[in-house]
C-alpha positions as CSV (number, residue, x, y, z in Angstrom):
1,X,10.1,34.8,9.8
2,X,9.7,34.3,6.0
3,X,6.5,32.8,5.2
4,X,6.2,29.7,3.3
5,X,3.1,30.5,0.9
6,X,2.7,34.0,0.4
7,X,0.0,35.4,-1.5
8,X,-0.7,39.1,-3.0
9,X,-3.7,40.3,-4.9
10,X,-4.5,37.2,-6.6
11,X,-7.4,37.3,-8.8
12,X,-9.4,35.6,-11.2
13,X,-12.5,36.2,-13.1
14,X,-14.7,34.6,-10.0
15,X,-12.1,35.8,-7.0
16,X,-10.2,38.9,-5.8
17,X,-8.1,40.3,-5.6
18,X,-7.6,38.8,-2.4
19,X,-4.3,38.2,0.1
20,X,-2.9,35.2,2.5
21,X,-0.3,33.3,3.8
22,X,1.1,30.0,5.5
23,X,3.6,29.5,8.0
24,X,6.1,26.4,8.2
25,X,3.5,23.6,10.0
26,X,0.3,25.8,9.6
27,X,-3.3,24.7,8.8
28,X,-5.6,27.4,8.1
29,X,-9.3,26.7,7.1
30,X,-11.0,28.2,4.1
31,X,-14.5,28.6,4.3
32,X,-17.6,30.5,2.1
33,X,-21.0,29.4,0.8
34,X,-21.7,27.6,-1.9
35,X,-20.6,28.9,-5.2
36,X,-18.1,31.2,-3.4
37,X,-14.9,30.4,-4.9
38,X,-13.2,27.9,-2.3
39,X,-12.7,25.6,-5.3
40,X,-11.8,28.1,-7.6
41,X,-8.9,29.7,-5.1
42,X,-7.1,25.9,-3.9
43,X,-6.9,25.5,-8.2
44,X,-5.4,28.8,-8.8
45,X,-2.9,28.2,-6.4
46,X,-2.1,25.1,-7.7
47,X,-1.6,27.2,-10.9
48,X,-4.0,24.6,-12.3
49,X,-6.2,28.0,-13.7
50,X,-5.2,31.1,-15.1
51,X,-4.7,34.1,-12.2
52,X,-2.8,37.0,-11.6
53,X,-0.9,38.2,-8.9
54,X,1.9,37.2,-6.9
55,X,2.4,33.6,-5.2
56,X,5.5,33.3,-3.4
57,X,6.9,29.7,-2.2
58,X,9.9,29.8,0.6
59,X,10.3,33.4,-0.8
60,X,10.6,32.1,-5.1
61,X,8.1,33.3,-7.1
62,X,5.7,31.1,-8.8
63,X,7.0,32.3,-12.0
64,X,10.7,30.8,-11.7
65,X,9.2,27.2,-11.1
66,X,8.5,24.7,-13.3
67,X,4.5,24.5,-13.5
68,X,5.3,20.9,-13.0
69,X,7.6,21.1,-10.6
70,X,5.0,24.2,-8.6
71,X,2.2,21.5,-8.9
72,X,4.5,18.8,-7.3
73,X,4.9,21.3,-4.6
74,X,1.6,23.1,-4.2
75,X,-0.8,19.9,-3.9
76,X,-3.8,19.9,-4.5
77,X,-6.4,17.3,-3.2
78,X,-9.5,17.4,-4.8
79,X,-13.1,15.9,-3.0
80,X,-12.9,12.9,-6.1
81,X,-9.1,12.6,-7.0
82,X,-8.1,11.2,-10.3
83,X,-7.3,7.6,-11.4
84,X,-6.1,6.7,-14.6
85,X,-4.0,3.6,-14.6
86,X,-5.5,0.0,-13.6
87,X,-3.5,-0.6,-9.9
88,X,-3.1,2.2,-7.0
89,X,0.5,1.5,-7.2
90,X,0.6,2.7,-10.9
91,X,-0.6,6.2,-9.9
92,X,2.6,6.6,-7.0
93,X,5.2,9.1,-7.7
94,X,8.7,7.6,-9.2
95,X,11.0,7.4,-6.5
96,X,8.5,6.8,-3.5
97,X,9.5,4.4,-1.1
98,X,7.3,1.2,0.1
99,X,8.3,1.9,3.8
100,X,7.0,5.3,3.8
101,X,3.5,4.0,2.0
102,X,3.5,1.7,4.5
103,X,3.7,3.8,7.4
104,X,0.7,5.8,5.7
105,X,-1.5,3.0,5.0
106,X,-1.6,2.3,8.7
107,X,-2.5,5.6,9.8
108,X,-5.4,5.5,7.2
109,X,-6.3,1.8,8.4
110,X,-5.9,0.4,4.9
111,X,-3.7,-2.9,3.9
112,X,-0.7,-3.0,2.3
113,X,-2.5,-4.8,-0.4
114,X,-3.7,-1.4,-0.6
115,X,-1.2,-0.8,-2.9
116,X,-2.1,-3.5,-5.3
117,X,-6.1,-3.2,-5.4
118,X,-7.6,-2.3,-8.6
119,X,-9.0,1.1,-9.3
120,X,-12.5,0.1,-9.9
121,X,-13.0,-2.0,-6.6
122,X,-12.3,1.2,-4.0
123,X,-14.9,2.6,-2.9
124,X,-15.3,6.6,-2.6
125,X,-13.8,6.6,0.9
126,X,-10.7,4.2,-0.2
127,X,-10.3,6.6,-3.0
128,X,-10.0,9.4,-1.2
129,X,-7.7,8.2,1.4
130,X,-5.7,7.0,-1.3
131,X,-5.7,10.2,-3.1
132,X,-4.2,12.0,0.0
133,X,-1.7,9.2,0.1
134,X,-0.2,9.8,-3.1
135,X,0.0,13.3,-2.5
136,X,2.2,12.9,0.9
137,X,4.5,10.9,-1.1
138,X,5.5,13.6,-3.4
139,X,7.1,15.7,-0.2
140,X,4.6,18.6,-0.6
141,X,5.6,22.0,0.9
142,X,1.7,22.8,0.6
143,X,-1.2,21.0,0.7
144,X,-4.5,22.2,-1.0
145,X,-7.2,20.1,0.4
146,X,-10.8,20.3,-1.2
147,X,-13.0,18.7,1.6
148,X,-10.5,15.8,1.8
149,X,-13.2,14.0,4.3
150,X,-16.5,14.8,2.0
151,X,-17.3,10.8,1.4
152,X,-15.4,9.6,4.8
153,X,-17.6,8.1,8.0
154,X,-16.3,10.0,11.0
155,X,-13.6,7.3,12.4
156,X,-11.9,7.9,8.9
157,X,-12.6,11.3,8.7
158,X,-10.9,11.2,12.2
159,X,-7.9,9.4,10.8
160,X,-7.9,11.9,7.8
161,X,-7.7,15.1,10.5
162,X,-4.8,13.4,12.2
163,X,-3.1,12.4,9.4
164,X,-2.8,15.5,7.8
165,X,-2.0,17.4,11.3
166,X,0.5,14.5,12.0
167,X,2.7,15.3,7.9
168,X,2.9,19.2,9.1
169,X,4.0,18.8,11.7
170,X,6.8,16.0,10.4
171,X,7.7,18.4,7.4
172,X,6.7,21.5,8.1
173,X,4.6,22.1,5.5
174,X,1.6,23.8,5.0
175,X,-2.4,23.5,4.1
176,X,-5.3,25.3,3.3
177,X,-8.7,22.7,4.6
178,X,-11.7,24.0,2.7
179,X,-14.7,22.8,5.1
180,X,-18.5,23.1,5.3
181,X,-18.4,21.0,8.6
182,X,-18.4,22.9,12.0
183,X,-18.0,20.4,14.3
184,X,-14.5,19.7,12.1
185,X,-13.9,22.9,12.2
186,X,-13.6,23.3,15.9
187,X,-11.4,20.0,16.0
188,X,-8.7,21.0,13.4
189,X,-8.7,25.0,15.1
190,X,-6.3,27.3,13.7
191,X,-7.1,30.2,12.2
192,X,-10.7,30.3,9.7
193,X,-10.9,32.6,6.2
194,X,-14.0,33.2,4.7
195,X,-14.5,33.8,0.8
196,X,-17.1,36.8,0.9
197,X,-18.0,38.9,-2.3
198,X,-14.9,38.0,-4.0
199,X,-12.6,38.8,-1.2
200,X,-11.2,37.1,2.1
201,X,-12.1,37.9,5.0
202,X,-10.9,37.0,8.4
């Protein structure tokens, strides 16, 4: 079976070289202490910092996509996403469809006045549910999640972990969950790296 993220020797001044993959509907956790390079890895697959090596997507090299296009593909989900505009709704993806949002709001227990709240009223919770909204709404093939749940109580952080579990499984993507939290870790299961002296280790 071809994988869908395939990763050889990648390496950065902080990380590798280092191997891994995803398969079609796969989570697999990243862990590592502090300072390790679980940051540092989810950006350079998102082509978002310089590395070498070769990153593979459904079998295309990283090199024969657009870097805009890559990104739109290979999300990633920082712990504080980014707002710019003045509205949540101005930070959606052309094309995306209100149903859909819809559909994603109630799974995250937010309104669909959601859509229309102003930037500097949410709250860091809000903005990180929000965050991982906007990123299901571009269709990503992989998701690169940063501690997605870091500000979240642990109903939300519950309705984060099924969420996620709950697009995989609808679209066969994939995601790499970096984690310091054991007790999520033994709820989302699947299989656990560990950054370790520059390398990963199983």
């Amino acid at each position: 079976m071809e994988r869908l993220l395939d990763v050889r020797r990648l390496e950065t001044e902080q990380l590798g070289p280092l191997d891994l993959y995803l398969q079609a509907g796969e989570l697999v956790q990243i862990t590592g202490a502090s300072g390790s390079g679980k940051s540092l890895l989810l950006r350079a697959l998102a082509d978002l910092d310089p590395s070498s090596g070769t990153v593979r997507l459904m079998g295309r090299d990283r090199e024969r996509i657009a870097p805009t296009d890559w990104r739109r593909q290979v999300a990633y989900v920082p712990a504080e996403t980014a707002w710019w505009a003045e509205t949540v709704r101005e930070h959606f993806p052309a094309g995306w469809q209100p149903d859909q949002a819809a559909s994603w709001l109630e799974r995250f227990s937010l309104p669909e006045e959601a859509l229309d709240w102003e930037i500097e009223r949410l709250s860091s919770g809000e903005r990180q549910r929000l965050g991982l909204l906007r990123a299901f709404l571009n269709r990503p093939r992989i998701l690169l999640l940063d501690e997605p749940t870091a500000n979240l109580d642990l109903e939300n952080t519950r309705r984060i972990e099924r969420a996620v579990r709950s697009y995989l499984a609808e679209t066969e993507a994939g995601a790499l969950w970096v984690s310091h939290d054991t007790l999520q870790r033994g709820r989302l299961g699947g299989r656990v790296l560990e950054i370790r002296d520059r390398r990963m280790v199983a």
